[in-house]
LUMNUSE-380448 format. One record per residue (C-alpha): residue in three letters; x negated, y, z. Coordinates in steps of 0.2 Angstrom, whole numbers, padded with zeros to 4 digits, always signed. Last residue first. Example, Ala and Ser with C-alpha at 12.3 -4.5 7.8 and 13.67 -1.06 7.14 Angstrom:
<pts>
ser-0068-0005+0036
ala-0062-0022+0039
</pts>
This chain:
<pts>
unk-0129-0007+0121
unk-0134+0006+0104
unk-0147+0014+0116
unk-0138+0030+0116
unk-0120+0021+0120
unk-0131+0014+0137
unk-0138+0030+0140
unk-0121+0039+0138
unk-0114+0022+0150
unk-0128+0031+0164
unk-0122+0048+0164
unk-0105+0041+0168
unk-0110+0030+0181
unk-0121+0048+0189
unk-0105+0060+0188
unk-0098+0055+0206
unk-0114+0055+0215
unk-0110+0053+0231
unk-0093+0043+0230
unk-0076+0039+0236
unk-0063+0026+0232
unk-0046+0027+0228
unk-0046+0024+0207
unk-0030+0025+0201
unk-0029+0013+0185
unk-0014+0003+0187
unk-0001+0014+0187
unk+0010+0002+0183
unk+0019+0000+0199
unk+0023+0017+0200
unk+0041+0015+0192
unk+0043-0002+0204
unk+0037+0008+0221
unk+0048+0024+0218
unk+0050+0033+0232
unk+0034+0031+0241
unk+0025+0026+0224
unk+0026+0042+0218
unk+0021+0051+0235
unk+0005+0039+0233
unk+0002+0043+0216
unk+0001+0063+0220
unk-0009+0058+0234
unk-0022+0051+0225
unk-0023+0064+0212
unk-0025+0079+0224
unk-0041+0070+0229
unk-0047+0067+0214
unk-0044+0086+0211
unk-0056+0089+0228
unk-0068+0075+0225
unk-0074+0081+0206
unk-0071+0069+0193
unk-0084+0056+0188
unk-0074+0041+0200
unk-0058+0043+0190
unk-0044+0051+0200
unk-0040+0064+0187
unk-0039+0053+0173
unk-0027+0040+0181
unk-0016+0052+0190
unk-0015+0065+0175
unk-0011+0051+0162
unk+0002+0041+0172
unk+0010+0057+0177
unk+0013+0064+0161
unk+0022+0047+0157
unk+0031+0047+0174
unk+0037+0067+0170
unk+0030+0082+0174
unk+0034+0098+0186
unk+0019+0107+0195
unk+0021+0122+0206
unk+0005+0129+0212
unk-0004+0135+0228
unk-0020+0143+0230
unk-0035+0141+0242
unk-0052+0150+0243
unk-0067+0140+0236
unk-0066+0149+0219
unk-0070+0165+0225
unk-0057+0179+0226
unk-0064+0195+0218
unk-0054+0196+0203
unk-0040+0194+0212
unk-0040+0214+0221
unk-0037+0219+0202
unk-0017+0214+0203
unk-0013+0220+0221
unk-0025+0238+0220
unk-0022+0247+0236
unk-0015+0236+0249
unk-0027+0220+0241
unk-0042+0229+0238
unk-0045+0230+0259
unk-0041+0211+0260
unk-0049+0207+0244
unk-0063+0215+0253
unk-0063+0206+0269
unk-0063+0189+0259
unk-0078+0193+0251
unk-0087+0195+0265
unk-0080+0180+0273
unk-0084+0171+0256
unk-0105+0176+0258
unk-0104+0172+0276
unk-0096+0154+0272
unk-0109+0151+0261
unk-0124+0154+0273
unk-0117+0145+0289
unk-0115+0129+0276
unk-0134+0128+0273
unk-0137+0115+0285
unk-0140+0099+0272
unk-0124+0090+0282
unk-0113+0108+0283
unk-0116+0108+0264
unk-0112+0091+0261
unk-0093+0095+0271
unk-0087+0107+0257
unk-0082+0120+0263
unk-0064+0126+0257
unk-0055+0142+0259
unk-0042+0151+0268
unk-0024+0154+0264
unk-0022+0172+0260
unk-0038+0174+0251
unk-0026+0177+0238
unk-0026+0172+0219
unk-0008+0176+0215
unk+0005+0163+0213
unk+0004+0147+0202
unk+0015+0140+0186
unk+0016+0124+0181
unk+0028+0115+0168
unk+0019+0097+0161
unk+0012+0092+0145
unk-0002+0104+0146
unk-0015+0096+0158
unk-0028+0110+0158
unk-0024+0119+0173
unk-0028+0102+0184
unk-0048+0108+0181
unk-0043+0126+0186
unk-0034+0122+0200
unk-0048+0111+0208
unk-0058+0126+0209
unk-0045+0135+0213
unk-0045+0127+0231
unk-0029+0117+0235
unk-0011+0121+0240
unk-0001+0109+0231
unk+0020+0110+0228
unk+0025+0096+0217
unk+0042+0090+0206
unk+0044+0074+0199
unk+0053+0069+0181
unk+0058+0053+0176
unk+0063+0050+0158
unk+0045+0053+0150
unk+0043+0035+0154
unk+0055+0031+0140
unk+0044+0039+0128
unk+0032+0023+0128
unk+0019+0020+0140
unk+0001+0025+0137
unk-0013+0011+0134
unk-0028+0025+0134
unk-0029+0021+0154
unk-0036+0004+0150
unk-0028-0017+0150
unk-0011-0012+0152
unk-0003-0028+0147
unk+0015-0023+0143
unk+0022-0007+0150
unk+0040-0012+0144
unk+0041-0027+0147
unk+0036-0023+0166
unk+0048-0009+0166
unk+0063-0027+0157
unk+0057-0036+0173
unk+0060-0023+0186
unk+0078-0020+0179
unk+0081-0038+0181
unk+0073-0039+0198
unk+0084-0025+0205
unk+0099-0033+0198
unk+0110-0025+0184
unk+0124-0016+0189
unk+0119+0003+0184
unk+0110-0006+0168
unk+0128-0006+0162
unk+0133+0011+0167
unk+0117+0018+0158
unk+0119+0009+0144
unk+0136+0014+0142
unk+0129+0034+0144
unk+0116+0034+0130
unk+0128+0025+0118
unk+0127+0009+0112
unk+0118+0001+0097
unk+0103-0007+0106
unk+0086-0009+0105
unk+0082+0009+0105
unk+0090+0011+0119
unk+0085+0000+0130
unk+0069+0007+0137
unk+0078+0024+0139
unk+0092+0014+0151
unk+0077+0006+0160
unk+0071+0025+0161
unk+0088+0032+0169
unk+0092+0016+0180
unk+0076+0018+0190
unk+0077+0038+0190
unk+0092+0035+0199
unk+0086+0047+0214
unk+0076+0062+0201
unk+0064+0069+0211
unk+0061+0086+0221
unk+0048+0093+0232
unk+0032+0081+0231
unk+0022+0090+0242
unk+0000+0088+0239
unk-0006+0098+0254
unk-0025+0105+0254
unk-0027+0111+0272
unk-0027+0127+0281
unk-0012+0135+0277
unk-0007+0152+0283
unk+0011+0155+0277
unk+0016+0171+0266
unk+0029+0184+0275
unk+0046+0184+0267
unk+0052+0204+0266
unk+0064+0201+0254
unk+0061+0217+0248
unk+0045+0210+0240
unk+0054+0197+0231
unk+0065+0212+0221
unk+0050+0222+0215
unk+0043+0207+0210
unk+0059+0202+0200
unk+0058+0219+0191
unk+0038+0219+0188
unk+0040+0204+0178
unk+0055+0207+0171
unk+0048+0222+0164
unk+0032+0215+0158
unk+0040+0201+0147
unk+0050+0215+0139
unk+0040+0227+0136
unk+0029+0212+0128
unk+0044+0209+0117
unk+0048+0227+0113
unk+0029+0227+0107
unk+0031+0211+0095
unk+0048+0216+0087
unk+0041+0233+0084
unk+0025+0224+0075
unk+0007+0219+0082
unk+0014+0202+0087
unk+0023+0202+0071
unk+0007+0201+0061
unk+0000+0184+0068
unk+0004+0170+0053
unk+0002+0183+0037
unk-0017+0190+0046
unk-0023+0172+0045
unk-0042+0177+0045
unk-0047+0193+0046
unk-0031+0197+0055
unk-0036+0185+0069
unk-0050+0197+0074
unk-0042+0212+0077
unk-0025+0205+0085
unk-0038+0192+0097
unk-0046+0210+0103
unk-0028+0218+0103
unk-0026+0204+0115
unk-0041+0206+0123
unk-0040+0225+0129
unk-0023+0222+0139
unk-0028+0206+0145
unk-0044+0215+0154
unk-0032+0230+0158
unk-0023+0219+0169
unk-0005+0218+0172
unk+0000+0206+0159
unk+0013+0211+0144
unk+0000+0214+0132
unk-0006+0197+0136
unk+0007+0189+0132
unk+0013+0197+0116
unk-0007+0192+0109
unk-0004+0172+0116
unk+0013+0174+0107
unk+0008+0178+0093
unk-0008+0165+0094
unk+0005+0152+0099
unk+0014+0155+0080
unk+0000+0158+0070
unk-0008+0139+0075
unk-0023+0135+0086
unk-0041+0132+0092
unk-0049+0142+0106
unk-0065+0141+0114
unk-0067+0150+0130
unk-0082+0159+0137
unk-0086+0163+0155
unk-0089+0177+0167
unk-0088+0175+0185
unk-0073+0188+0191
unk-0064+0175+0197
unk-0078+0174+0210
unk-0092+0161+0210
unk-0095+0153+0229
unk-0082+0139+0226
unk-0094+0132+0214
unk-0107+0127+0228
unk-0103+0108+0228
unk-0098+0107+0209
unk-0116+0114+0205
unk-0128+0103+0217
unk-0116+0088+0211
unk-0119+0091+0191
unk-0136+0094+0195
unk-0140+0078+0202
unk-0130+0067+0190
unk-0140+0078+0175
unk-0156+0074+0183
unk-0151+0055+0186
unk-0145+0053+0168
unk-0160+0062+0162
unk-0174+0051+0173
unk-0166+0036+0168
unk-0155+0024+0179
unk-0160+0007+0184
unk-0176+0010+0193
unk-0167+0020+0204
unk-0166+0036+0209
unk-0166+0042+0226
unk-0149+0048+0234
unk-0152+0056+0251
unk-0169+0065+0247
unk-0163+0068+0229
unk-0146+0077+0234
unk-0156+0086+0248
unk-0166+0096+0236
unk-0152+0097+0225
unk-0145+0107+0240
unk-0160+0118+0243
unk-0164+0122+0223
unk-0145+0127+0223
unk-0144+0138+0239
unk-0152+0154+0233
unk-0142+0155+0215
unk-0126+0152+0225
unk-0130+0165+0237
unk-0137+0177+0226
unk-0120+0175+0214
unk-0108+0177+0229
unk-0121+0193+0235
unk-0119+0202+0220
unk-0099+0200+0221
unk-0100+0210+0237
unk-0113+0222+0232
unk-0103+0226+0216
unk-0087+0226+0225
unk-0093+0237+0238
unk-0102+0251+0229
unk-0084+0251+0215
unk-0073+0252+0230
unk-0069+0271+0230
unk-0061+0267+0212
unk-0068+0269+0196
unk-0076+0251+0195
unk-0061+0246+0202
unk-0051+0252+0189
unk-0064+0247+0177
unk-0067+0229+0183
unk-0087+0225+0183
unk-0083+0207+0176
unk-0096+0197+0183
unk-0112+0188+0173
unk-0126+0196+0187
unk-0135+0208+0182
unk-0132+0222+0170
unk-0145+0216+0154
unk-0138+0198+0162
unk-0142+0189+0175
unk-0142+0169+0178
unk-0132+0162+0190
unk-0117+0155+0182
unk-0127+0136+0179
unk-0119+0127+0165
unk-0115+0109+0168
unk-0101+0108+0181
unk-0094+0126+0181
unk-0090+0121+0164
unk-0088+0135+0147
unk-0070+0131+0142
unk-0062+0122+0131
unk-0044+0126+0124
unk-0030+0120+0113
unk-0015+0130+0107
unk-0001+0127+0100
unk+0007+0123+0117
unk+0001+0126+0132
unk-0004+0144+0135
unk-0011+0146+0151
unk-0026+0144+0144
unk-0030+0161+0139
unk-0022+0167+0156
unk-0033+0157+0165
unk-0048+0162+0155
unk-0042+0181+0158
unk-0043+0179+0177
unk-0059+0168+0175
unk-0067+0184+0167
unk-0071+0186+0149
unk-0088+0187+0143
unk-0085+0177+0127
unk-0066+0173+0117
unk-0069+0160+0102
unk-0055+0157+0091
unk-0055+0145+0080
unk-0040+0148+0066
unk-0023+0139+0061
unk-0010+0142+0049
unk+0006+0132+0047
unk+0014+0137+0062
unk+0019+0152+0057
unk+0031+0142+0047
unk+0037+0136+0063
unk+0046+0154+0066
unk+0059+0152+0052
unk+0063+0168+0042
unk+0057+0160+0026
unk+0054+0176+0020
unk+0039+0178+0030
unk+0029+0164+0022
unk+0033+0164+0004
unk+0040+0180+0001
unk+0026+0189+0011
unk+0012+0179+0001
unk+0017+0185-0015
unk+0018+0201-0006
unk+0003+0201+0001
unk-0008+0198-0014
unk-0018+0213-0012
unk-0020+0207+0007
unk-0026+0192+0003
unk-0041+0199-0007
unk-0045+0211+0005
unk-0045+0199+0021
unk-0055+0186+0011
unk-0069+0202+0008
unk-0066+0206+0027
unk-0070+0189+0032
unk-0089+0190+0023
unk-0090+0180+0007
unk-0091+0158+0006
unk-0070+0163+0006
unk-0071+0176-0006
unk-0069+0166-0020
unk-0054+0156-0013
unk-0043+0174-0010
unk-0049+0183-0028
unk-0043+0163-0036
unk-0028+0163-0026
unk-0022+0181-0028
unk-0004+0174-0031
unk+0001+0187-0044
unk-0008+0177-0056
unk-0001+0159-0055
unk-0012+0145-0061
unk-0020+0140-0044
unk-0006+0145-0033
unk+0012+0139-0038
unk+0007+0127-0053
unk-0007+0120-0047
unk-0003+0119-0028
unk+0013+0115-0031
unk+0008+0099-0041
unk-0003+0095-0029
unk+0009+0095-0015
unk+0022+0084-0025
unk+0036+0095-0031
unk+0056+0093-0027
unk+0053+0109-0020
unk+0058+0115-0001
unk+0047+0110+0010
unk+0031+0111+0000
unk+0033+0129+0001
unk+0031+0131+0017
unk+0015+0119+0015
unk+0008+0130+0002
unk+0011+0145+0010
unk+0001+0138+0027
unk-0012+0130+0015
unk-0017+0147+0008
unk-0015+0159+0023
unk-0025+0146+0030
unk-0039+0147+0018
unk-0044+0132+0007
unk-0059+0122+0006
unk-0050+0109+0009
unk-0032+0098+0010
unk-0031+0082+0014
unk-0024+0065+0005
unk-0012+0050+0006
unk-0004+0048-0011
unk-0017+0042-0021
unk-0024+0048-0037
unk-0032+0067-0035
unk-0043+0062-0020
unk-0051+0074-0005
unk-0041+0089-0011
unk-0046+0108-0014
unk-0061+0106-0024
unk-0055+0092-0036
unk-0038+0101-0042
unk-0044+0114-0053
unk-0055+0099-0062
unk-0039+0088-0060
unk-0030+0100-0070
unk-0043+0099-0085
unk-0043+0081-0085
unk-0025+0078-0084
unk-0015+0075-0071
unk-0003+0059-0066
unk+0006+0057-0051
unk+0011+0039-0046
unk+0000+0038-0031
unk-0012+0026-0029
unk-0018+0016-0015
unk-0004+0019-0002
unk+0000+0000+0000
</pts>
């Protein structure tokens, strides 16, 4: 099957055709060397002509004039700008096609990589708060040290409102000292991570150096502010980068402010016809919009006067589940096997047994042999609600997962921070928590003056709290990859016990997650460290 296609071309045509396809004679095939603006026409066009893909490509683009194709295509090995002018002198071809659909998931049809450097953790956060369309990486506290100054010191964002306020001596000195003290205590701590965990004959110099850093850094993360400067790697479609540009308009930092007409700038180089209504009237009423609600629904929780609670633990709450959860994913598992509707099913597997219904989830999973066997849809049936307070360390690892609702309150230093217990072991710990007392004293002072600013200043080590809502399937995947020996002891953690309030109220659902790791370990990243040696040496 699939090995040839039933389209014919002639030798002239499939010389026009050759550069943009992979193959001119079967019928699975990519597109290349094309420019998005291209390919996201073409594939709006695509859904509504009886032609085949190359055939519109050759007749709609290629050999038609006022399309600009062969001025766009030409400039692509040219600077942006040159692509940018030749595409925009064909705009209106391009306008009927794409805009005049008047459906949104055309703009979905162009993609661009994005790459955002010397942002703050603030701004990151927001960046990747965005969770669909759009796929991030991020510079890693683990591997990259944050230490290392700059042409003006230390890589923090020196916030302009702050910068201009009476607090502009203190937050420098303040956030200089963070950066001082995690640059002091890393040669000390992977001291001590050597002394205690000696290398063995068994694992290479790399994989033991890398092990070693890799713990000095995640142990004395907590000390870098959100201010720490970071890059983020973006890849995604027009339609999430509009609204990633309305966001940020909308949010209450100048930062965001300035880096969504930033991503505006640079994205109209590139696929200006997916992102120009973010710059339009419709765009700016909408980030009016998303601001004013904001700031109305704030106004109103603070004249609730409800005074924050002092935690001084990580707690992992499940808040809210779905009681026949049981009956609603066996039902799910049935349904494409049958030809009933959603709600007959449902009553009928209401009077099974608890073992029948047990046998037919065990059907269902299979033979989980790894974590990458996912369950089917049916698992997305059952949904559970958590509240956690944890360090933001460990939030901004557990921010990634996207398939899931969360959303977190400020950055305060309202609920304490986190020490972790190596440090108090290699007698450096009286150090750290001096440089986050300091720290915390002046998001206090900022915090009655400036709310939104005063959270660039909070370190990673202090506490926030989060709302997350996913389904069993979700849950499978964050549990078992979060609470895998490499990751870091504090999202493992949160891990753990979000399986173990699972399986509290829903042994037979949980039941099949099978890949929960609950032990501890010293030098979490050195096993993985040692299977890249292993892949190296072809073993």
């Amino acid at each position: 099957m699939f090995t040839h296609s039933n389209e014919h071309f002639t030798p002239q045509e499939i010389a026009l055709l050759q550069p943009f396809v992979t193959n001119v004679d079967r019928p699975v095939f990519c597109l290349r060397n094309l420019p998005e603006v291209v390919k996201g026409a073409l594939f709006a066009r695509y859904s509504r002509s009886t032609k085949s893909l190359r055939r519109l490509l050759l007749d709609e683009f290629i050999t038609e004039p006022e399309s600009g194709f062969a001025a766009i295509v030409s400039a692509v090995g040219d600077s942006p700008a040159a692509q940018l002018v030749a595409a925009r002198q064909a705009e209106a071809f391009y306008e009927r096609v794409l805009i005049g659909y008047g459906d949104d998931s055309v703009a979905e049809l162009g993609g661009a990589h994005l790459a955002c450097e010397g942002i703050s953790n603030i701004a990151a956060k927001l960046l990747e708060d965005s969770r669909i369309g759009i796929s991030p990486l991020e510079k890693s506290t683990r591997y990259v040290r944050f230490d290392l100054p700059g042409p003006t010191g230390y890589p923090y964002l020196r916030e302009p409102v702050l910068m201009a306020s009476p607090f502009a001596e203190r937050y420098t000195m303040t956030m200089d000292n963070l950066f001082a003290t995690y640059s002091a205590l890393l040669d000390p701590v992977q001291a001590w991570l050597q002394a205690t965990f000696p290398r063995d004959e068994a694992t290479t110099p790399r994989a033991y150096r890398n092990a070693i850093q890799a713990k000095a850094l995640d142990l004395l993360r907590g000390l870098l502010p959100m201010a720490t400067q970071t890059n983020v790697g973006l890849f995604g479609n027009g339609r999430a980068f509009e609204y990633l540009i309305i966001k940020l308009a909308a949010a209450p930092f100048a930062e965001a402010r300035a880096l969504s007409e930033a991503i505006q700038t640079e994205l109209d180089y590139v696929i200006p016809a997916f992102v120009k209504r973010a710059r339009s009237e419709r765009g700016k009423a909408y980030a009016a919009y998303l601001a004013a609600t904001r700031d109305q629904v704030a106004t109103l929780a603070a004249q609730l006067n409800l005074a924050p609670t002092e935690g001084d633990e990580m707690t992992v709450r499940l808040v809210e589940y779905d009681p026949h959860a049981e009956t609603k994913l066996v039902a799910s598992i049935l349904y494409p096997h049958l030809d009933l509707p959603l709600d007959t099913i449902r009553e009928r597997v209401a009077e099974l047994s608890a073992d029948e219904r047990h046998v037919l989830i065990m059907a269902a999973l299979g033979n989980r042999t790894s974590r990458f066997h996912r369950p089917g849809r049916a698992f997305e049936e059952p949904y559970y609600t958590f509240d956690i307070l944890a360090d933001i360390g460990a939030y901004r690892d557990l921010q990634r997962h996207r398939i899931l609702t969360q959303e977190r309150q400020r950055f305060t230093v309202a609920h304490g921070y986190v020490t972790p217990p190596e440090l108090e072991v290699i007698g450096v710990a009286d150090r750290y928590r001096a440089a986050l007392d300091q720290a915390a004293e002046l998001v206090s002072d900022l915090e009655r003056e400036f709310p939104h600013e005063a959270q660039y200043a909070v370190p990673f080590a202090f506490r926030v709290r989060w709302r997350i809502k996913l389904n069993l399937r979700e849950a499978y995947h964050l549990i078992e990859l979060r609470s895998a020996r490499q990751g870091h002891p504090s999202y493992r953690r949160i891990a753990q016990l979000m399986f173990q309030a699972i399986s509290a109220v829903h042994p037979p659902l949980a039941a099949g997650i099978r890949f929960v790791d609950h032990s501890d370990y010293d030098l979490e990243r050195l096993a993985a460290e040692q299977r890249i040696d292993q892949k190296r040496q072809g073993r």
